[in-house]
C-alpha positions in Angstrom: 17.8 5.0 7.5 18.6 3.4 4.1 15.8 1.7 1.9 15.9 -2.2 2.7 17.5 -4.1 -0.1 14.7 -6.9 -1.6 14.9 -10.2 -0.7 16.2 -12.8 -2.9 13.8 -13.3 -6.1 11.4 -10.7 -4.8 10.1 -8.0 -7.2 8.6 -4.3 -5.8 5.1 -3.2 -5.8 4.2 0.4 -5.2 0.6 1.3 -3.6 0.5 5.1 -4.9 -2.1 7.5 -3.9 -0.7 11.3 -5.7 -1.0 13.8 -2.4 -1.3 16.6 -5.0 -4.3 17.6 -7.5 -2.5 16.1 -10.4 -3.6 12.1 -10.5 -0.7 9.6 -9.9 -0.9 7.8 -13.4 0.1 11.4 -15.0 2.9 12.0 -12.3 4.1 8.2 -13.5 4.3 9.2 -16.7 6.4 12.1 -16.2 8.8 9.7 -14.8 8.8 7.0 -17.9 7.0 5.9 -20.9 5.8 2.7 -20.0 5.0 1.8 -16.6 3.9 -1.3 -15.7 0.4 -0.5 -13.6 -3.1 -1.7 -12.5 -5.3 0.6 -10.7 -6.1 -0.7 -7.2 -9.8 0.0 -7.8 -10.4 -2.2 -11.1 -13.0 -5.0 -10.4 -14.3 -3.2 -7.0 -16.6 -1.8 -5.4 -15.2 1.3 -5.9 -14.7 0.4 -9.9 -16.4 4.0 -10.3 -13.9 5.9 -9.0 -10.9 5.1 -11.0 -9.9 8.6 -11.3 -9.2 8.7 -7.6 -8.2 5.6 -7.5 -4.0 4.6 -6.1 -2.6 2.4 -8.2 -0.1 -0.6 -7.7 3.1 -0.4 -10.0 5.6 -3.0 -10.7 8.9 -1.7 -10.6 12.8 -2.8 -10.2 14.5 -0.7 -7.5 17.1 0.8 -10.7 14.3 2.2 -12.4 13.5 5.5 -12.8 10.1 5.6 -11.3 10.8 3.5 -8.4 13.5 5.9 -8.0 11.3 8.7 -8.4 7.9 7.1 -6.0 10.5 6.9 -3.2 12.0 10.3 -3.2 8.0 11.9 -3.3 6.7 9.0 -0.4 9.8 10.3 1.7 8.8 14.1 0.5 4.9 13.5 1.0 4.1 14.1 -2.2 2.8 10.5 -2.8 1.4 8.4 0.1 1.5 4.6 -0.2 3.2 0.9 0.6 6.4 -0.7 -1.4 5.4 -4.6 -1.1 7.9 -7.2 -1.8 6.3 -10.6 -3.3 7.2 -13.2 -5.6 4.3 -13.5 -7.5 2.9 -11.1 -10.1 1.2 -7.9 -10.5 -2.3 -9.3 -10.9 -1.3 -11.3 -7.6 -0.7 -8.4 -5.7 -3.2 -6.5 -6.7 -6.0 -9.3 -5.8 -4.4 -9.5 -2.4 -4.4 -5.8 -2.1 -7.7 -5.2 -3.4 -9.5 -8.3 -1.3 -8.5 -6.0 1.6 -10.0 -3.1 0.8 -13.0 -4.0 1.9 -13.8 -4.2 6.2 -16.2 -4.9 8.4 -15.9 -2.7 11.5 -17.6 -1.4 14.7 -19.6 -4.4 14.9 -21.4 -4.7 11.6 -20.7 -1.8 9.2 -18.5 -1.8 6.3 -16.5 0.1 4.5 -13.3 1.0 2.5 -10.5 0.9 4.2 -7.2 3.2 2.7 -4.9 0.5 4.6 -2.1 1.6 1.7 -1.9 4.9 3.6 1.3 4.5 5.5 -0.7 6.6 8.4 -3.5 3.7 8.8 -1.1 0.5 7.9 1.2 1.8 10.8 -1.9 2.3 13.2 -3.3 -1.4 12.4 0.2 -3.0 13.6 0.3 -5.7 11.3 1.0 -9.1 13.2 3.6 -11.6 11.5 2.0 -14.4 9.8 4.0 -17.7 9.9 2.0 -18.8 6.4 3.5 -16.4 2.8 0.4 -15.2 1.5 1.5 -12.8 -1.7 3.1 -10.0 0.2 6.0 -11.6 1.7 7.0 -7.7 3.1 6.0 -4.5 3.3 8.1 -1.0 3.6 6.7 2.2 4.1 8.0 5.6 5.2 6.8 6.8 8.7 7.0 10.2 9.9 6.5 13.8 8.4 8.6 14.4 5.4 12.1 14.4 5.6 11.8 13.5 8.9 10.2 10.1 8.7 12.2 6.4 8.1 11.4 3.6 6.7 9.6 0.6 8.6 8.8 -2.9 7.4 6.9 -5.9 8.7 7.9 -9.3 7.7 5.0 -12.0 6.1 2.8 -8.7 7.3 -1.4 -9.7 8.5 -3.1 -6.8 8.7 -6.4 -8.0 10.1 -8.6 -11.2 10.4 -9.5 -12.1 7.1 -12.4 -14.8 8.0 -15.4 -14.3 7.5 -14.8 -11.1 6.1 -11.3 -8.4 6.2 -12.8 -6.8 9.9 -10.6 -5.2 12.2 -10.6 -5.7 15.7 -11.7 -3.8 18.7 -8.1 -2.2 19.6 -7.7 -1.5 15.4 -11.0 0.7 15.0 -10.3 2.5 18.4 -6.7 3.6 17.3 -7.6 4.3 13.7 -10.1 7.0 14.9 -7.4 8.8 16.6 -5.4 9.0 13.0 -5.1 12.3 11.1 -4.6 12.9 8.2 
């Protein structure tokens, strides 16, 4: 299956989380001198662990390191989500980042690696009639080389209110993930 062309206006976002020792941002680099990038864990929780963090890359599908994230996502070198939105990188990565955060089982919480194409397959994102950044996502699905590529339209992922928290059905099927 060929990669879905963008929508009209709509720039790319990479998630990317490096499947390898060597960290994402140095892998980017390989690729091209300047990047455009935030790491998905700036102004978290989880602000500690920016060495581990994925990061979220702005990107034009001609370029060589979009080019290059989507040959090692369809590999398995490099897990992670393409998003398509109209608004900007900082945009994205708030929307990304206010979901990193869920409430669970009942009342625990934790961090959820929803950018793994794994888990964002498992929750079955439901279509939202309302835009709300991420107008789609892509994401390739399957063992490497084996996979394709899947999107959801205007994607919801879970209920947002009062808190991100998955529901029953989401927290039974996401146990049963491997990685």
């Amino acid at each position: 299956m060929v990669l879905p062309e963008a929508s009209t206006d709509n720039v790319r976002y990479l998630v990317l989380e490096s499947s390898q020792k060597a960290g994402v941002t140095r892998l980017l680099y390989d690729q091209t001198g300047n990047p455009e990038w935030v790491y998905l864990f700036a102004d978290t929780d989880w602000q500690l662990y920016l060495a581990e963090s994925p990061i979220v890359l702005k990107a034009t599908q001609q370029s060589p390191e979009y080019q290059w994230a989507v040959q090692e996502l369809k590999g398995g070198e490099l897990t992670g989500l393409i998003l398509e939105s109209s608004d900007g990188l900082e945009a994205v990565a708030g929307w990304l980042r206010a979901r990193l955060k869920v409430r669970f089982d009942g009342h625990r919480q934790g961090l959820l690696r929803f950018y793994d194409p794994k888990i964002w397959h498992r929750l079955s994102p439901t279509f939202s009639q309302n835009i709300d950044v991420v107008e789609r996502v892509i994401y390739w699905y399957g063992n490497a080389g084996e996979g394709r590529w899947k999107t959801n339209e205007k994607p919801s992922p879970f209920t947002m209110f009062p808190m991100p928290t998955l529901n029953e059905t989401q927290w039974k099927t996401l146990n049963t993930v491997t990685a």
